[in-house]
C-alpha positions in Angstrom: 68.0 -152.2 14.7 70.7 -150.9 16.6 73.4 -151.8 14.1 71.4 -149.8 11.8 72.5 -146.4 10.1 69.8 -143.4 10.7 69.1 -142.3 7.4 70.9 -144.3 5.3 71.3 -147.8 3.6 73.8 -148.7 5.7 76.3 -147.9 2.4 79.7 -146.0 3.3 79.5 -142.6 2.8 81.8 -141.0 0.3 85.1 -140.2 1.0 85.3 -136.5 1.1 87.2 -134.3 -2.3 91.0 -134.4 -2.3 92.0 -130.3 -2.5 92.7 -129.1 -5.6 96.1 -129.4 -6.5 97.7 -126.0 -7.1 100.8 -124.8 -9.2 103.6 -123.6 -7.2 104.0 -120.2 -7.8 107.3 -120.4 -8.7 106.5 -122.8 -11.5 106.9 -121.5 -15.1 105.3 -122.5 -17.8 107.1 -125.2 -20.0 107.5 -124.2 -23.2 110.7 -124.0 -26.0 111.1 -120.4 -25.2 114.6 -119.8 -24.1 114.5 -119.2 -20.0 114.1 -115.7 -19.1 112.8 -114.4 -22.2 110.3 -111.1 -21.6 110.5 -112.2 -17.6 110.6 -108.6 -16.7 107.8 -107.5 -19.4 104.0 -106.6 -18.6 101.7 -109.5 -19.1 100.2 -107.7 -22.0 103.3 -107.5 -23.8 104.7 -110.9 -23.6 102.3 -112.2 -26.4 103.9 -109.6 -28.3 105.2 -111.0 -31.7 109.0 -110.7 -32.3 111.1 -109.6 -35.5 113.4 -112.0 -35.1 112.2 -115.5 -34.5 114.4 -119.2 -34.1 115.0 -121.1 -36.9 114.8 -124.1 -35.7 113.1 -126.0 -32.6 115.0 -126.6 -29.5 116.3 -130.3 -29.7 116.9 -130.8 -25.6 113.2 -129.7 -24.6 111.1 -132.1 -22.7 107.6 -132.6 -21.6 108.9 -133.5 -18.3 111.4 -132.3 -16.5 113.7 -135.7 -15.7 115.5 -134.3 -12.8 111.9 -133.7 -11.3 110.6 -136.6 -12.3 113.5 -138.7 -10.8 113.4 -137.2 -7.8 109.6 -138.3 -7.9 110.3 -141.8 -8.4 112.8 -142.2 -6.1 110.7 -144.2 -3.3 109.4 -146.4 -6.1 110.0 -150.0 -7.0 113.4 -150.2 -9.4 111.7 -152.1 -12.1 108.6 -149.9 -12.5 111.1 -147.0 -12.8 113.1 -149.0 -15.3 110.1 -149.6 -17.1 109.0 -146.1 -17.1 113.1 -144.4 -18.1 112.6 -146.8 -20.8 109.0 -145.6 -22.1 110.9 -142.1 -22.0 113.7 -142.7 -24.1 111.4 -144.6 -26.7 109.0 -141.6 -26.5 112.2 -139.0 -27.0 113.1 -140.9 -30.1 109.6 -142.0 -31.7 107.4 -138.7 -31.0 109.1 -136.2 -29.7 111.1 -135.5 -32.3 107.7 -135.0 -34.0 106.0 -132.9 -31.3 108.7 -130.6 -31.4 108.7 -129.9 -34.7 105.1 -129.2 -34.7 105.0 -127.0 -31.3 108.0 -124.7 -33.3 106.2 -124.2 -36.6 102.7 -123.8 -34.6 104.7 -121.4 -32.6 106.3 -119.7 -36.0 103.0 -119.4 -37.9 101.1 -117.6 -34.7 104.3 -115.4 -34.6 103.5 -114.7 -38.4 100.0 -114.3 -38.1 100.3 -111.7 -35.3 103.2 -109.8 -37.5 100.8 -109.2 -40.2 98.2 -108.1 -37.8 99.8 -105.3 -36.2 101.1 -104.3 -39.9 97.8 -103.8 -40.8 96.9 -101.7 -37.7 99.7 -99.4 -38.2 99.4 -99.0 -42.0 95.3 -98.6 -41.2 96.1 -95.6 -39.0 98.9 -94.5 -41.1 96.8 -94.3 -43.6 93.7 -92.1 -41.7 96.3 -89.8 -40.2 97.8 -88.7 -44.0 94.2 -88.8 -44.9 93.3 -86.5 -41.9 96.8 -84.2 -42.6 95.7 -84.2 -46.3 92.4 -82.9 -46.0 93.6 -80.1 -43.3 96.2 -79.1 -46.2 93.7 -78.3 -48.7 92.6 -75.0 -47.1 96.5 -74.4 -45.2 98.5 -75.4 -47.5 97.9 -76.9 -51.3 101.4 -76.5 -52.4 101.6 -79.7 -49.7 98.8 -81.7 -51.2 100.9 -83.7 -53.9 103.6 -84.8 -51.0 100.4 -86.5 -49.3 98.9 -87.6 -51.8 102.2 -89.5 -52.2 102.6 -91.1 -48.9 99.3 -92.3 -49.6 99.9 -94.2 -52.5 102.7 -95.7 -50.8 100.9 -96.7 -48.1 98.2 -98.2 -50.5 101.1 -99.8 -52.4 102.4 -101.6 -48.5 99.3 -102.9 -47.9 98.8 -104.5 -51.2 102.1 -105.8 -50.8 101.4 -107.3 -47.2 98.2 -108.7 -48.0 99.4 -110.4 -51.1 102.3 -112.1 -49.6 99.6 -113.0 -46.5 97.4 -114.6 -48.9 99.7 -117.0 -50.4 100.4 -119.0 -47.1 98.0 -117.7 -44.6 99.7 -118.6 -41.3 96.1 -118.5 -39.2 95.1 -121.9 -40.7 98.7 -123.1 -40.4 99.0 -121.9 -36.6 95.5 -124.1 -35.7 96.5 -127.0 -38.1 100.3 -127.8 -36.0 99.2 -126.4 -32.8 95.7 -129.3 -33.2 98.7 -131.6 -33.9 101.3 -130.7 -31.3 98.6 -131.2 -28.8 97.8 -134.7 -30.1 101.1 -136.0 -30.2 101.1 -134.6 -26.4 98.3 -136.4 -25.6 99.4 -139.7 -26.8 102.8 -139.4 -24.8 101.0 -138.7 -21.7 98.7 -141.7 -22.4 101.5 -144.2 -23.3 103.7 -143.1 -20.4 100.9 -144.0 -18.3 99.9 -146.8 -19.9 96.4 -145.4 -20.2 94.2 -147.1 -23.9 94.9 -148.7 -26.3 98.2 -149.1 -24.7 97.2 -151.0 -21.2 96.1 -154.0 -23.7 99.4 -154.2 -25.2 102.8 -155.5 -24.4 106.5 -155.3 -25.9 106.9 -155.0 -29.5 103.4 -154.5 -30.3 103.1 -151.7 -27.5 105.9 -149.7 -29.3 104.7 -150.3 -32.8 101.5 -148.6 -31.7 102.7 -145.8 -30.4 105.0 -145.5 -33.4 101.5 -145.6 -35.8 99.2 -143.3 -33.8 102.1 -140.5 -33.8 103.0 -140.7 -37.2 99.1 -140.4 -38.4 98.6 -137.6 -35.9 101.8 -135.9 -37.8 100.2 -136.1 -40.9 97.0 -134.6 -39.8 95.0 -138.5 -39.1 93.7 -138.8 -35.3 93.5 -142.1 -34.4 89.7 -141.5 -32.2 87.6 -140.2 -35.6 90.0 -141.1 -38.4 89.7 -138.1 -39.9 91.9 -136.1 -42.0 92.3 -132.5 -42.1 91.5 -131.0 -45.5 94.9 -129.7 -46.2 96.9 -132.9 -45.4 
């Protein structure tokens, strides 16, 4: 009796939570942007849309920062790190070549999208101030009436414009479509760099050739888990 537990089983009891693990505050977020860009800006502005946007994707970024990550494996075993700097260069040159592609023009089309937003906004209230100045001018001033009248019609004329060239590649569905895709292909490098399914029941060749498959469905809109394809291909 006396090696008995009061109140319980006798089963362990669980081992308390690990804290949460908490970003240093110093720690940017990693992205393509260039370092620095809109540091100094509000919040509220840095999701601002710019004029001029890259051409092209930034062919050095990483998911991980290798420096960091070096100095993390330092106290490991030298073949498990061998193992793992050779997962990374295979995942440089097999998927993130891809991932990078798709992050940029996920990136481009919500740059885009948020463009032709804010053009409508300003023609819209464009358009109700003329409106506004237009009716005020009927009483003040009809000899000014034509001139509005005008700048209406060319506002009318901008927003036809806009909406057309909008409509022919809408860049909302084109923004979800690579951005679904960049984070797959980000998925998979996490699970293959830590050997997570399908790729702990693999080895050499085979191992690779997988990964090699389930990125370049994912870049062509087929996920691997449902096997689906999005509608546009």
């Amino acid at each position: 009796m006396s090696s008995q537990i009061s109140g319980s089983s006798g089963a362990r009891p669980p081992s308390p939570a690990p804290p949460p693990l908490r970003k240093p505050a110093d720690e940017k977020p990693n992205t393509q942007e260039t370092a620095g860009f809109r540091e100094n800006w509000p919040a509220w502005m840095k999701q601002l849309p710019r004029w001029s946007f890259p051409k092209e994707p930034n062919p050095n970024y990483q998911l991980i920062d290798h420096d960091k990550l070096k100095a993390h494996l330092a106290t490991l075993d030298p073949e498990a790190v061998s193992q793992i700097e050779a997962d990374l260069q295979f995942l440089d040159h097999e998927l993130m070549r891809l991932f990078r592609e798709r992050d940029f023009q996920a990136s481009q089309s919500q740059n885009m999208y948020r463009l032709y937003q804010i053009g409508f906004m300003i023609l819209a209230g464009l358009a109700a101030l003329v409106g506004s100045l237009q009716a005020l001018a009927l009483n003040n001033s009809p000899d000014t009436v034509p001139i509005f009248s005008l700048i209406e019609t060319i506002v009318a004329l901008v927003t036809t414009y806009l909406a057309t060239i909008s409509g022919r590649e809408p860049p909302l569905p084109l923004w979800l479509q690579n951005r679904r895709r960049a984070e797959h292909l980000r998925r998979e490098y996490f699970r293959y760099l830590m050997n997570m399914p399908p790729y702990d029941q693999l080895d050499g060749y085979k191992r690779r050739m997988t990964l090699s498959q389930r990125a370049a469905d994912i870049n062509r809109g087929v996920y691997p888990e449902t096997e689906s394809e999005e509608g546009s291909g």
